[in-house]
N, C-alpha and C positions, 0 to 999 in steps of 0.2 A: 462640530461633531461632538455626541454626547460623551462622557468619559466618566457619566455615574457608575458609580458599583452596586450591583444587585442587593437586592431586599429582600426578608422570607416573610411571609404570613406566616401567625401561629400557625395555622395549621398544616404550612407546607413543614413548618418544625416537627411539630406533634407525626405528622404521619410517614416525612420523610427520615426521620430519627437522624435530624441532622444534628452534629453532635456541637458542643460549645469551640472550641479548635476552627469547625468549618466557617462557625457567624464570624470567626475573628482574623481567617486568611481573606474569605472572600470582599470584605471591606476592596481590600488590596486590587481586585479586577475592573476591570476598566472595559466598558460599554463600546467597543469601538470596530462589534463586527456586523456589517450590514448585510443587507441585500445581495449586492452587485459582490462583494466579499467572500461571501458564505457560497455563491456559486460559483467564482473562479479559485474558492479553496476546493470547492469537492470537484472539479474538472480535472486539477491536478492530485489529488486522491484517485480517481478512474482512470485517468489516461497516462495509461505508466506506458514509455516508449524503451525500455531496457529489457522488455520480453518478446516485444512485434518480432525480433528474428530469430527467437527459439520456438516461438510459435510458427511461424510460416515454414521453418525448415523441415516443421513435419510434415508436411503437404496440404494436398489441396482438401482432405479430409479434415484436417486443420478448421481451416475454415466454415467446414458447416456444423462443426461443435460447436465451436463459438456461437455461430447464430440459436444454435436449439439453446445450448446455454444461457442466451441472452434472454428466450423466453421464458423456462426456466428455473432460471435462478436469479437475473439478474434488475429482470420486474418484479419477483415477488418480493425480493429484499428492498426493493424501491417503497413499495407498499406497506409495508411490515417496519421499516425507518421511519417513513412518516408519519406516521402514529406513535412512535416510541418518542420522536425525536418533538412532537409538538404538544404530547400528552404528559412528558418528563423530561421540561427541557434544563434541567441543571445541569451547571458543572460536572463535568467527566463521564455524560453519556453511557455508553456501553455499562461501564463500571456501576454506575446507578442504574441502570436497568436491571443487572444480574444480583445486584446487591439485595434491590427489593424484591425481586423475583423467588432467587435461592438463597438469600444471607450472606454476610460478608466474608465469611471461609471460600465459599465457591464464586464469589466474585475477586476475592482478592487474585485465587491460583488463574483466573480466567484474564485476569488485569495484567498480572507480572507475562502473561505470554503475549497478550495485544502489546504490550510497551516493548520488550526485549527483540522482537522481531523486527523493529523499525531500527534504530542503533545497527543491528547485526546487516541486513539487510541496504541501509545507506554506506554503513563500510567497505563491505565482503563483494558488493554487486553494483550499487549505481555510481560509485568513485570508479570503480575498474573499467565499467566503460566507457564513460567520461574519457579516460586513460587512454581507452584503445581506438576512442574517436578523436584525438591530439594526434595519437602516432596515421592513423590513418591519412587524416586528410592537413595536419600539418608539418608532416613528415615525411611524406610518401609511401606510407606502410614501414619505415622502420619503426624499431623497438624503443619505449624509453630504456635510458639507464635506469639502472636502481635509483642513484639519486631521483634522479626528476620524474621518477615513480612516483614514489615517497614524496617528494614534493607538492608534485601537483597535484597526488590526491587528498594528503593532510590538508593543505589549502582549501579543496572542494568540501572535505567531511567540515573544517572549522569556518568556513565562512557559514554555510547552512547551521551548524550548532551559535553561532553569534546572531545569525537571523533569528533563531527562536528566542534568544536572550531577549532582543530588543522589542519594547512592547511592541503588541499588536498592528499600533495604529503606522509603526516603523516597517516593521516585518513581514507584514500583509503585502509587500511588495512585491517580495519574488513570486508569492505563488501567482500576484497577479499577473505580473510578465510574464511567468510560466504558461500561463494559462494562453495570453496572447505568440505565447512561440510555438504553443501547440499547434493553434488554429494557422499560423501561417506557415510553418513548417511543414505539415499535414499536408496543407492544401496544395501549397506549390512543388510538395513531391508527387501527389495525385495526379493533376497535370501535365508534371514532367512524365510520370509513366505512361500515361496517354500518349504523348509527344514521340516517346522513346518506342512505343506498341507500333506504333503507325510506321516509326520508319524503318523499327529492325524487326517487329514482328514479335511473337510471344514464342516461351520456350517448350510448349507444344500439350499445356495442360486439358485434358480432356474430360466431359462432362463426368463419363463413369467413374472418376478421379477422385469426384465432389462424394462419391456416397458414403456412409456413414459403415463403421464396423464395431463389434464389441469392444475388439484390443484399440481401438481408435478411442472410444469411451474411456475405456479405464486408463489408457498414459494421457490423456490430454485434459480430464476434469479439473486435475489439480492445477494445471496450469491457468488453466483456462480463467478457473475461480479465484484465485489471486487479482488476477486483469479485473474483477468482478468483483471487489468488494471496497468499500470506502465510503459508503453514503451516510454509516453516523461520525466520520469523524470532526464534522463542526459542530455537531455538540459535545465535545468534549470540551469544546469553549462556549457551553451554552447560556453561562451565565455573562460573558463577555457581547452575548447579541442582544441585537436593539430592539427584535420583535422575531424571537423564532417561532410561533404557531403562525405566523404568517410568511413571514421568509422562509422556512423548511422545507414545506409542500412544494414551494414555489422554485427551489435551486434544486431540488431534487428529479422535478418532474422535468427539468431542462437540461440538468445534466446527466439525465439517463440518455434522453436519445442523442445529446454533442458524444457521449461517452461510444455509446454502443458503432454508431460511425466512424467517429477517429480512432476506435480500435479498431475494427473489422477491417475497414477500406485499405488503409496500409498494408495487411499483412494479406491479403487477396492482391493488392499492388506486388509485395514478394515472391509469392506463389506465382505469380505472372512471368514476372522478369526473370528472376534466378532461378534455376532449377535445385531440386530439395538437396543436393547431394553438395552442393556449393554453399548453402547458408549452414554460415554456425551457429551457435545461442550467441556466443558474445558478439560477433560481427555481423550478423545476417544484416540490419535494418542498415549497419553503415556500410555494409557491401553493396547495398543493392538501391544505396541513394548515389556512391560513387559512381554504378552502372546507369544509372538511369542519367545524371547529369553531364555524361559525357555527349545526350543531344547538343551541347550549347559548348562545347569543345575538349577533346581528347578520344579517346579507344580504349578499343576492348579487347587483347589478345585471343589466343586459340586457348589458350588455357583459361580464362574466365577473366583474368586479373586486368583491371579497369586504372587507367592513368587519365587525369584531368589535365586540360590546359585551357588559358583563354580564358574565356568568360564559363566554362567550366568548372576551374580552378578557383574561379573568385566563388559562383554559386553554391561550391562544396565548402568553403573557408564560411561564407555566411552559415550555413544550413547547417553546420558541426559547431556554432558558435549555439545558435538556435536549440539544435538538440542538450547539448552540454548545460542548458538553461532548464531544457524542460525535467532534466534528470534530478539536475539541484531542486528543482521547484519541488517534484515528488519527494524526496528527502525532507525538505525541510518542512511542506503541510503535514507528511503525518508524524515526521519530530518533534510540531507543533499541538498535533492533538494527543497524540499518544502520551507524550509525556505530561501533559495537562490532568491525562488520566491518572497516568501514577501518582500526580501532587495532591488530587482529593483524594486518593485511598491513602496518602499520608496522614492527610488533616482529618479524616472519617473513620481512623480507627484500623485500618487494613494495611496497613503499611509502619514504616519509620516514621516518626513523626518529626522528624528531621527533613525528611521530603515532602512532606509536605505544608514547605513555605514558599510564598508566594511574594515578591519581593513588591515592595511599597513604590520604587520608582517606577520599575519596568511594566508590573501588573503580568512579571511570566513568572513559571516554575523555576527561575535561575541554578537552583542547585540539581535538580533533575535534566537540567539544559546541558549542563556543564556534563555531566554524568553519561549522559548518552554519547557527548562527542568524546567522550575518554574510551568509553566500550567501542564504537565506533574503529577509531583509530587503532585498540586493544584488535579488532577481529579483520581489520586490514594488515598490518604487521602480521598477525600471528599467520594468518591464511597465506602470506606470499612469500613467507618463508619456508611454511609446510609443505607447500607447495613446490619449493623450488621455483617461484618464476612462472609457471604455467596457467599464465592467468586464465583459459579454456576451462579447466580441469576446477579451479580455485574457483570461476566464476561459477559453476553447476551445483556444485556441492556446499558453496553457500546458499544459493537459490533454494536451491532443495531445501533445505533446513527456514529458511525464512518462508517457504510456502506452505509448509507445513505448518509450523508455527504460528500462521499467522491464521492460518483454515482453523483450528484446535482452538484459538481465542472467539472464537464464535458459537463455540458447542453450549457457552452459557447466556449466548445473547438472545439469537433466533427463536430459543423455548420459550424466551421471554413475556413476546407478546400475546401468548395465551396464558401466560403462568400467570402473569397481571390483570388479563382482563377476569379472572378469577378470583383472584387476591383484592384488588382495585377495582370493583367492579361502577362503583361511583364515582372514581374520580373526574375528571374532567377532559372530554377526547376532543380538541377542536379536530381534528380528522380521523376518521374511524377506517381501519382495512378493512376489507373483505375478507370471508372465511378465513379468519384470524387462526382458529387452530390449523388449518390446511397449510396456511400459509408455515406455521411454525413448521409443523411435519415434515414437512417438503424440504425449508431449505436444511433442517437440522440432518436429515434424511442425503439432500448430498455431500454435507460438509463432514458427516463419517464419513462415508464412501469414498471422497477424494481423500482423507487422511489416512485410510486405508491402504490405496494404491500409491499414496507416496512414501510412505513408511516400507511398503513391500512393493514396489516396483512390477505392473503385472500379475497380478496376486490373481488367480482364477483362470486366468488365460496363459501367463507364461511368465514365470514370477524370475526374474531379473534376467531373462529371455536377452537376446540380440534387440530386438525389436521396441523392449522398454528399460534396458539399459542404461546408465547416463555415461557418456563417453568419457573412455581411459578405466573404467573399471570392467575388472575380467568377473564371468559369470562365476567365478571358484571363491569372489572376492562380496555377495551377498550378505553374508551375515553380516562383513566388517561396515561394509554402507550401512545396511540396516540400525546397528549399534549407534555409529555417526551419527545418526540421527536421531535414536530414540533417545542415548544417552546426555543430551543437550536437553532434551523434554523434559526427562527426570529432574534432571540438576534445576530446571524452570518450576516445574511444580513442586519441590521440595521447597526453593527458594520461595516461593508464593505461600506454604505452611510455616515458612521460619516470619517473614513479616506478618505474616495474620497472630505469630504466638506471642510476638513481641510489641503488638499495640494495642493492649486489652486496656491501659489506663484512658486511652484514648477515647476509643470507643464506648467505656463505662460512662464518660462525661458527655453526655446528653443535653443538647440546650434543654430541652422541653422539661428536665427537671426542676428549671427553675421559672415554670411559667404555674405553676401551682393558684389553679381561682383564678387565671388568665382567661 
């Protein structure tokens, strides 16, 4: 396996204004992400299984967002990737597409919110379920203690932060297994609900159920589009693959339709089984795998609550090993690319230039690695204390903040590939989109709109309403959510003007000034 490190042509110097810093980290990267790699990293970017039960629990409505969504929004950014990702495949992706788009001020504030969102997000949300899928199915729905709270998700946040440490060619692992837990976990809950439909029959959802409404649009886009974005994050290790204008099209156009299935199918599997009034955000997907595997042995009380035994009991002890896998897995790919993103806008002038080193053994971002699993474990502590305990309530209110955050990192990407084919009009597209401005239009077009309704919950229809509320906050309690949220934005885009002010030596130092009569 190759483990050369990337090469620029003058002229990828001269036009990519890569600066002297960049030629002297990237040495440090190592060639060791393929094919077969680069799709079972973006599988586990798409198929986040930590929201299948806050989606389904809004109903069956639910689910035919989702599919319009997939049309959408979720093809055209397929589209609109693969051109970005095979016509500018360097290091750090995203970050270089906005860089050379709109300049490194609105790509650095667009960078610190793609990175901060993955950290907050693997803390605040995919450790906690992890968490509540232990007490579930190895506990019998009791509580951890504090202790073995804290334990076992410190454990979860720092094994994924040591997985990004370890080079590529080390760490490439989990997403791959993730990838494979996906597929078998998925399938043999599918099945099972098939199994389970047949002998106990569905919980009575009906076609007029499926139809679509405005107030359904506006609470479910932001969710929805979370589940729906991740297709550039292998090139934020772009300079680490082996052939991405060949490989990019190719894992992309494969893991649109594994993505768009293994999300949908599950959570039409929910909607089936549980009724909407019984699935939580944080338990829905592990309630409703506990109910469906008691075909293979245990019951279902009058009241809902589901006890395995038997070959039940072992099926649910695999399938919570399986899930808890695929939660890691999503943690730690976009750990892995996010943070790769912040290390070039260290070494390119947008950032500390402290972050952006690249360690000579590992070929990772080690001191950005480290950095996330400190904030990480910073916004699990701090939120389950704030909290009191309430992981429900802790689990939403992170979410909320990480989907939005994460939606807003995009508002300088998607312009992108019309801003270039303007700008760049010559360079070199081994794949061209389709109506490339349309394309931008569209998706920049819903990625305000859902930042809009998550910011103001309901905004037009019934602005922090019963109906688009997030549970445990009373309607009198609006501005304070609002605040919550915007005020962690602020603090992101001021922090995104503080490293752009503080690495102007960086960015002054330009390879291409010393290529003079080159």
């Amino acid at each position: 396996m190759s483990t050369e490190s990337p090469e620029f042509s003058t002229a990828d110097i001269r036009e990519l204004g890569i600066t002297t810093d960049a030629l002297e980290e990237t040495k440090h990267l190592q060639r060791n992400f393929g094919r077969k790699e680069i799709l079972f990293f973006t599988i586990c970017t798409l198929v986040g299984v930590d929201t299948i039960g806050l989606l389904a629990g809004l109903g069956a409505e639910a689910f035919t967002w989702n599919v319009i969504i997939a049309v959408t929004f979720f093809i055209p950014s397929a589209l609109l990737f693969a051109e970005l990702g095979t016509a500018f495949p360097q290091e750090g992706g995203p970050y270089i597409w906005a860089r050379l788009a709109f300049g490194r001020l609105a790509a650095t504030i667009n960078n610190v919110l793609y990175w901060v969102t993955n950290p907050v997000w693997f803390g605040g949300t995919l450790s906690v379920v992890a968490a509540a899928t232990v007490s579930v199915f190895f506990l019998n729905g009791a509580e951890l203690s504090t202790f073995w709270f804290y334990a076992f998700t410190l454990i979860f946040i720092w094994v994924g932060t040591f997985a990004a440490i370890l080079s590529f060619k080390v760490g490439k692992w989990i997403p791959i297994l993730g990838a494979y837990a996906r597929f078998i976990l998925l399938t043999f809950f599918t099945l099972s609900t098939i199994i389970f439909a047949i002998q106990n029959g569905v919980h009575g959802v009906g076609f007029g159920d499926f139809s679509v409404t405005k107030a359904g649009l506006v609470g479910l886009a932001g969710l929805i589009m979370f589940g729906y974005v991740g297709f550039e994050l292998p090139n934020t290790a772009g300079d680490e693959m082996k052939n991405p204008k060949k490989d990019v099209p190719f894992s992309i156009g494969r893991s649109a339709i594994v993505a768009i299935l293994m999300y949908s199918i599950p959570v039409l599997c929910v909607i089936v089984i549980l009724p909407a009034d019984q699935v939580s955000g944080l338990g829905g997907f592990i309630d409703a795998m506990k109910s469906v595997f008691t075909v293979y042995g245990g019951e279902i009380a009058a009241d809902g609550t589901s006890t395995l035994s038997g070959l039940g009991a072992l099926f649910g002890i695999a399938s919570a090993v399986l899930f808890i896998l695929c939660l890691l897995s999503s943690g730690v790919a976009w750990i892995m690319g996010s943070d790769r993103a912040l290390a070039v806008s260290g070494y390119d002038g947008a950032a500390p230039r402290w972050l952006g080193k690249i360690s000579e053994k590992h070929g990772t971002p080690v001191r950005v690695n480290v950095l996330s699993g400190i904030l990480s474990s910073a916004v699990l502590i701090a939120a389950h204390q704030i909290s009191e305990g309430d992981s429900a309530k802790y689990f939403l209110v992170i979410l909320s903040i990480a989907v939005s955050t994460t939606l807003i990192s995009y508002i300088a990407v998607f312009p992108a590939l019309w801003r270039l084919r303007v700008t760049h009009p010559d360079h070199p597209r081994p794949y061209r989109a389709p109506w490339a401005p349309f394309l931008s239009i569209l998706l920049t077009g819903w990625i305000i709109f859902a930042t809009i309704e998550l910011l103001f919950p309901g905004l037009g229809v019934g602005w922090f309403g019963d109906d688009f509320r997030p549970d445990g906050w009373e309607e009198a309690e609006k501005w304070k959510y609002t605040l919550t949220e915007l005020i962690p934005l602020v603090a992101f885009v001021l922090l995104g003007v503080i490293f752009y002010a503080v690495s102007g030596k960086t960015r002054r130092n330009l390879a291409a000034s010393n290529l003079v009569g080159k």
